[in-house]
N, C-alpha and C positions, 0 to 999 in steps of 0.2 A: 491082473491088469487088463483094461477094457483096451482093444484094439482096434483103431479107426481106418477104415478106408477114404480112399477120395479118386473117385473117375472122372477126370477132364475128358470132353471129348469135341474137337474141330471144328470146323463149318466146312461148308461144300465148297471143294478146290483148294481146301486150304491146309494144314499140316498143325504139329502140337505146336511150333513157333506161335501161334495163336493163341493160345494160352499157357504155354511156360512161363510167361514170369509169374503169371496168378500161383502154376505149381510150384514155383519155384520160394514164391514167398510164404505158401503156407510148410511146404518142406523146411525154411527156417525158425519156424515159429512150432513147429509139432513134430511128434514123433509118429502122425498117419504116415501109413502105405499109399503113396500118390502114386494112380496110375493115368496115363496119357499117350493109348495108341496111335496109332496113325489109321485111318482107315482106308479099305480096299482102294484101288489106284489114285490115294493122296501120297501129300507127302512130299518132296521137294522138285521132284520128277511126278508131274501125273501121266498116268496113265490109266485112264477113265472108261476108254472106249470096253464097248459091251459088258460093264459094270453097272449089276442094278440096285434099288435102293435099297432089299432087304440084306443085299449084302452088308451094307454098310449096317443097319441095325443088326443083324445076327452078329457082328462083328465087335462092337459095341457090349452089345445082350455079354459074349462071352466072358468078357474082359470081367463085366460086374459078376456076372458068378462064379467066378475067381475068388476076385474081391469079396462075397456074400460069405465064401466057404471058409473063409480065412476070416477074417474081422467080425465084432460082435455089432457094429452098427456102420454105414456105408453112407457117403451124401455123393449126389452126381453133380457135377454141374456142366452146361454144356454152352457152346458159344455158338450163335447165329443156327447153320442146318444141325450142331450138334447138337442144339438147346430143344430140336423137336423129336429128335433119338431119346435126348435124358428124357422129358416128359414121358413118351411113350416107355422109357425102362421103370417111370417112379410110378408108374397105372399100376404094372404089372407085377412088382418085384418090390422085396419090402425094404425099402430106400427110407433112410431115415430125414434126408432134407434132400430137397432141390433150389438148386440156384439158376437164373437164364440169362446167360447176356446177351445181349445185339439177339436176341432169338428169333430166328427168322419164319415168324405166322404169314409174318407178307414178307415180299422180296422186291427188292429196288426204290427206294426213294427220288423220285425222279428230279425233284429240285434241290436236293442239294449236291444230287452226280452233278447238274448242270454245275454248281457253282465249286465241284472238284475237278471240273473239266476246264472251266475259267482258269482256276489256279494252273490246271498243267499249259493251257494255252501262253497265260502269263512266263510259265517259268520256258516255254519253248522260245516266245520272242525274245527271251531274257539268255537263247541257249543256255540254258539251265534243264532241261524236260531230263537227262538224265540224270540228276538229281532227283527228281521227284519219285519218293518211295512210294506213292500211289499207284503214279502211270507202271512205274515198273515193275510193281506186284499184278497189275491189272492186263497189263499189254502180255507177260507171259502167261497169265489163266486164259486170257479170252484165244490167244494162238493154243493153249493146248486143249481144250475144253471142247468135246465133241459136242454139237445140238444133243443127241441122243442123252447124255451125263446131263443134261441142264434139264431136260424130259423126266427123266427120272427124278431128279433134285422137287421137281414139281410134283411128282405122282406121290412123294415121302410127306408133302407139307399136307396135301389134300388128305393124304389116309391116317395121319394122324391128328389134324388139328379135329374131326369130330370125338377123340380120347381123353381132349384134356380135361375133361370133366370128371373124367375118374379119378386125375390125380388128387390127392387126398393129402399128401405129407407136407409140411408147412416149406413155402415156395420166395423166395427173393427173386425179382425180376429187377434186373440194371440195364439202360438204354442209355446210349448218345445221343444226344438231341440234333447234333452235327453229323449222322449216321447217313452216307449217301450211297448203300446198297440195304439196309433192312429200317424201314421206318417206324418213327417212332410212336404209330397207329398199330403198329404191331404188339410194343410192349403192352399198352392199354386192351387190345384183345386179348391177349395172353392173361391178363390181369383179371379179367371181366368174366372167361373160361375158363379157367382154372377151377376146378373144385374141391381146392382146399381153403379150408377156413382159417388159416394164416396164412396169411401172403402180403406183400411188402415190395409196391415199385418204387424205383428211387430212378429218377430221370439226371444224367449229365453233361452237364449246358453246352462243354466244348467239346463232347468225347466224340471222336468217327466210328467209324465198325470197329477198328480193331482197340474195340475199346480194355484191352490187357497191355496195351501200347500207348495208351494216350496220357495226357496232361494229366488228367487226374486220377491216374491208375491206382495211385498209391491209397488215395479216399477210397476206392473202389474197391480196395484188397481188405481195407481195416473194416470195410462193411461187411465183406462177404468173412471174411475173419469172424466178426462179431456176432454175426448169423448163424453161423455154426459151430461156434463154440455156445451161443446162451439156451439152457437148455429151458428156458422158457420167457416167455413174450406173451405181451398183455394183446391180446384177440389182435387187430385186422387194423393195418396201418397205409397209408400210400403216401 
């Protein structure tokens, strides 16, 4: 019996809640070994300070050779800052697919923060703001989040977006069009640098960052489902 792995792994400041339900819907649909750590000071409590960025990829790197030593083929996929750890583990390591969501080559969309920052303005005149699961997710990162960790965050994008050329394993890239921390200029570079000769972006109209949370997660799960289960695709799609 061929036994599959699957490495989710997080964005910067953020935990596996970022993509558990993706693992969680391919855990009902297969019998892969799905892994999804947390990386060095994530997690529900950060604790970030004097944490650097190879930590986080050595951390990552682990996890998949684990995964490699165990299972006879491996797909990563990674969300936002994870999505440029998986790139850099599919150069290196023989990754049989990658997938990128929200993957953060740039960082911060600045017009549509504006118009997630309308929403929570709205919901504060409305005494509503703590309802809003944006402000609330966002008002505890940016209190815990040291300049230093976001320095870092930055030195991980710059050393590895000159690698993605190396990747080589056929690649799905998914963005939210509605994404107002990684834009979706980013998905199109990633798309454009990428050097693999299968690769497939699919753009989604209402999805935000966290787009394993959104409106259309569930399209999003049956694509990335169908992406790595077909074991072959006719050449180079967008």
């Amino acid at each position: 019996m061929v036994m599959i792995g699957c490495l989710l792994i997080h964005g910067f400041t953020g935990s596996p809640f970022e993509v558990e339900p993706l693992g969680q819907s391919l855990k009902e649909r297969t019998d892969w070994k799905i892994a999804v750590p947390t990386l060095p000071g994530h997690g529900e409590e950060l604790s970030l300070k004097g944490i650097k960025y190879n930590q986080w990829i050595n951390h990552a790197e682990t996890e998949l050779k684990a995964l490699l030593k165990e299972c006879d083929s491996v797909y990563v996929i990674g969300f936002s800052m994870g999505g440029l750890i998986a790139s850099y583990l599919a150069s290196k390591y023989p990754v049989d697919k990658l997938v990128l969501l929200s993957a953060a080559a740039y960082y911060v969309n600045p017009k549509q923060l504006a118009s997630d920052v309308k929403e929570m303005v709205r919901d504060t005149v409305k005494g509503k703001l703590t309802e809003n699961e944006l402000f609330l997710r966002y008002k505890r990162k940016i209190k815990e989040t040291p300049m230093t960790a976001t320095l870092q965050f930055r030195r991980l994008v710059s050393e590895i977006r000159p690698i993605l050329k190396k990747v080589k394993v056929p690649t799905l890239i998914a963005q939210g069009e509605s994404d107002g921390i990684v834009p979706p200029k980013s998905a199109q570079y990633l798309y454009e640098h990428i050097g693999a000769v299968e690769k497939r972006l699919i753009y989604y109209k209402n999805s935000k960052h966290l787009i394993c949370h959104g409106d259309e997660k569930e399209q999003l799960f049956e694509e990335v489902y169908d992406f790595l289960t077909s074991h072959e695709r006719d050449g180079i799609s967008s």
